[in-house]
DORO-799502 format. One line per 8 residues: their letters; for each residue x, y, z of N, C-alpha, C, CB. Coordinates in steps of 0.02 Angstrom, whole numbers, m for minus. Glycine has a CB too. Layout:
BEGIN
A> X,Y,Z,X,Y,Z,X,Y,Z,X,Y,Z ~ ...
//
This chain:
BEGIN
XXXXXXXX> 43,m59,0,0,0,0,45,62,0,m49,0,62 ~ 24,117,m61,90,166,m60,54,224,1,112,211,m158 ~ 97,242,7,61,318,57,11,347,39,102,383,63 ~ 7,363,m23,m58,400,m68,m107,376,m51,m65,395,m140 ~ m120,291,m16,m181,250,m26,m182,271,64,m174,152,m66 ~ m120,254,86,m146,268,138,m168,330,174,m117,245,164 ~ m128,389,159,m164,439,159,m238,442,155,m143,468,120 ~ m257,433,89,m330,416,80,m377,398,103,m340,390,56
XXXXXXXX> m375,314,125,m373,276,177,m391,319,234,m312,245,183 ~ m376,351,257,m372,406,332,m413,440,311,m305,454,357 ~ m426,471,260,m454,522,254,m543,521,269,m430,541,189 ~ m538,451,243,m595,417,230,m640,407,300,m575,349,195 ~ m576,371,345,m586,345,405,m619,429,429,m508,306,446 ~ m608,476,432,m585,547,475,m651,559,436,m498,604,461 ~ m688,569,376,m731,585,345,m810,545,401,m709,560,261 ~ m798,504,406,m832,456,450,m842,452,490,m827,420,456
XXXXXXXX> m785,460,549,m792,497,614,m833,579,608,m709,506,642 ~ m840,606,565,m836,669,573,m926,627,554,m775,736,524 ~ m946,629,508,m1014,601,505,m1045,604,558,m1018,540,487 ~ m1026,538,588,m1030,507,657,m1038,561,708,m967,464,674 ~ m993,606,728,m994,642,767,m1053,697,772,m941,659,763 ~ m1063,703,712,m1134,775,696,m1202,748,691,m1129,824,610 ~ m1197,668,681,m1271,640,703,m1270,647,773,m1289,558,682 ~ m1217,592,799,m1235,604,893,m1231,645,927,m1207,577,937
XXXXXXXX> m1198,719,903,m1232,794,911,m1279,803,902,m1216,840,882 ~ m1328,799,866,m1383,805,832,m1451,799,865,m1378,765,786 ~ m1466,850,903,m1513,849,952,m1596,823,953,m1509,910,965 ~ m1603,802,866,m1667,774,821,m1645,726,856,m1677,770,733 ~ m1598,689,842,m1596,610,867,m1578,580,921,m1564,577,837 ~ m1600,627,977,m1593,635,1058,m1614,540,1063,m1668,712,1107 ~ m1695,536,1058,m1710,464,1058,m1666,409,1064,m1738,451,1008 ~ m1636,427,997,m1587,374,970,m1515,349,1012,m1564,405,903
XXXXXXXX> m1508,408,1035,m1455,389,1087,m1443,363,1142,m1434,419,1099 ~ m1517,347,1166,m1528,309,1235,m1566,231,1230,m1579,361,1284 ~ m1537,205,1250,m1501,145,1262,m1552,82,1311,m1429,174,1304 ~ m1585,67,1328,m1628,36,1412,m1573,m44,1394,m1766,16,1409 ~ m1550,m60,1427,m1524,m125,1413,m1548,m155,1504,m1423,m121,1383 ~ m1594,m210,1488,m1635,m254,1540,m1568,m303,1533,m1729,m291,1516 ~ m1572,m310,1600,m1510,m356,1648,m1544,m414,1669,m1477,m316,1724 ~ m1535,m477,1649,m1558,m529,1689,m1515,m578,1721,m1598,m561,1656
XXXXXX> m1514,m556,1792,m1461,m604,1805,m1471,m684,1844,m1415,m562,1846 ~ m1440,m714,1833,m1460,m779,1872,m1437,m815,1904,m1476,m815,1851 ~ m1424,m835,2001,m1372,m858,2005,m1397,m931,1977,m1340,m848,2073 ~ m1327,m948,1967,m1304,m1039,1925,m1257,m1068,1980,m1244,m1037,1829 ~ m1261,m1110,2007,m1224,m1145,2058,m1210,m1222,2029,m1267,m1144,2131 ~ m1135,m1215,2003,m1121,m1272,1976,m1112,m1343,2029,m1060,m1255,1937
//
C-alpha cells in the first residue's frame, strides 16, 4: 500500500468519524441515543 492510498485511507476513516460525530450531536436524534439495556441475572451454582 503506497502512502497515497494510505493517506486516503485516513481520510476516509476521518470523513466518517466526522459524520458520526454531527449525528450524535444532533439533538433530532436525542431518542436514538438512549439505550434501556434489561439485565437478567441468574445465580447458576455449579
Amino acid at each position: 500500500m503506497t502512502n497515497t492510498e494510505k493517506i486516503a485511507n485516513a481520510r476516509k476513516r476521518i470523513d466518517e468519524l466526522k459524520r458520526l460525530i454531527e449525528y450524535w450531536n444532533d439533538s433530532d436524534h436525542d431518542e436514538a441515543k438512549i439505550i434501556n439495556f434489561t439485565r437478567n441475572i441468574e445465580n447458576i451454582v455449579a
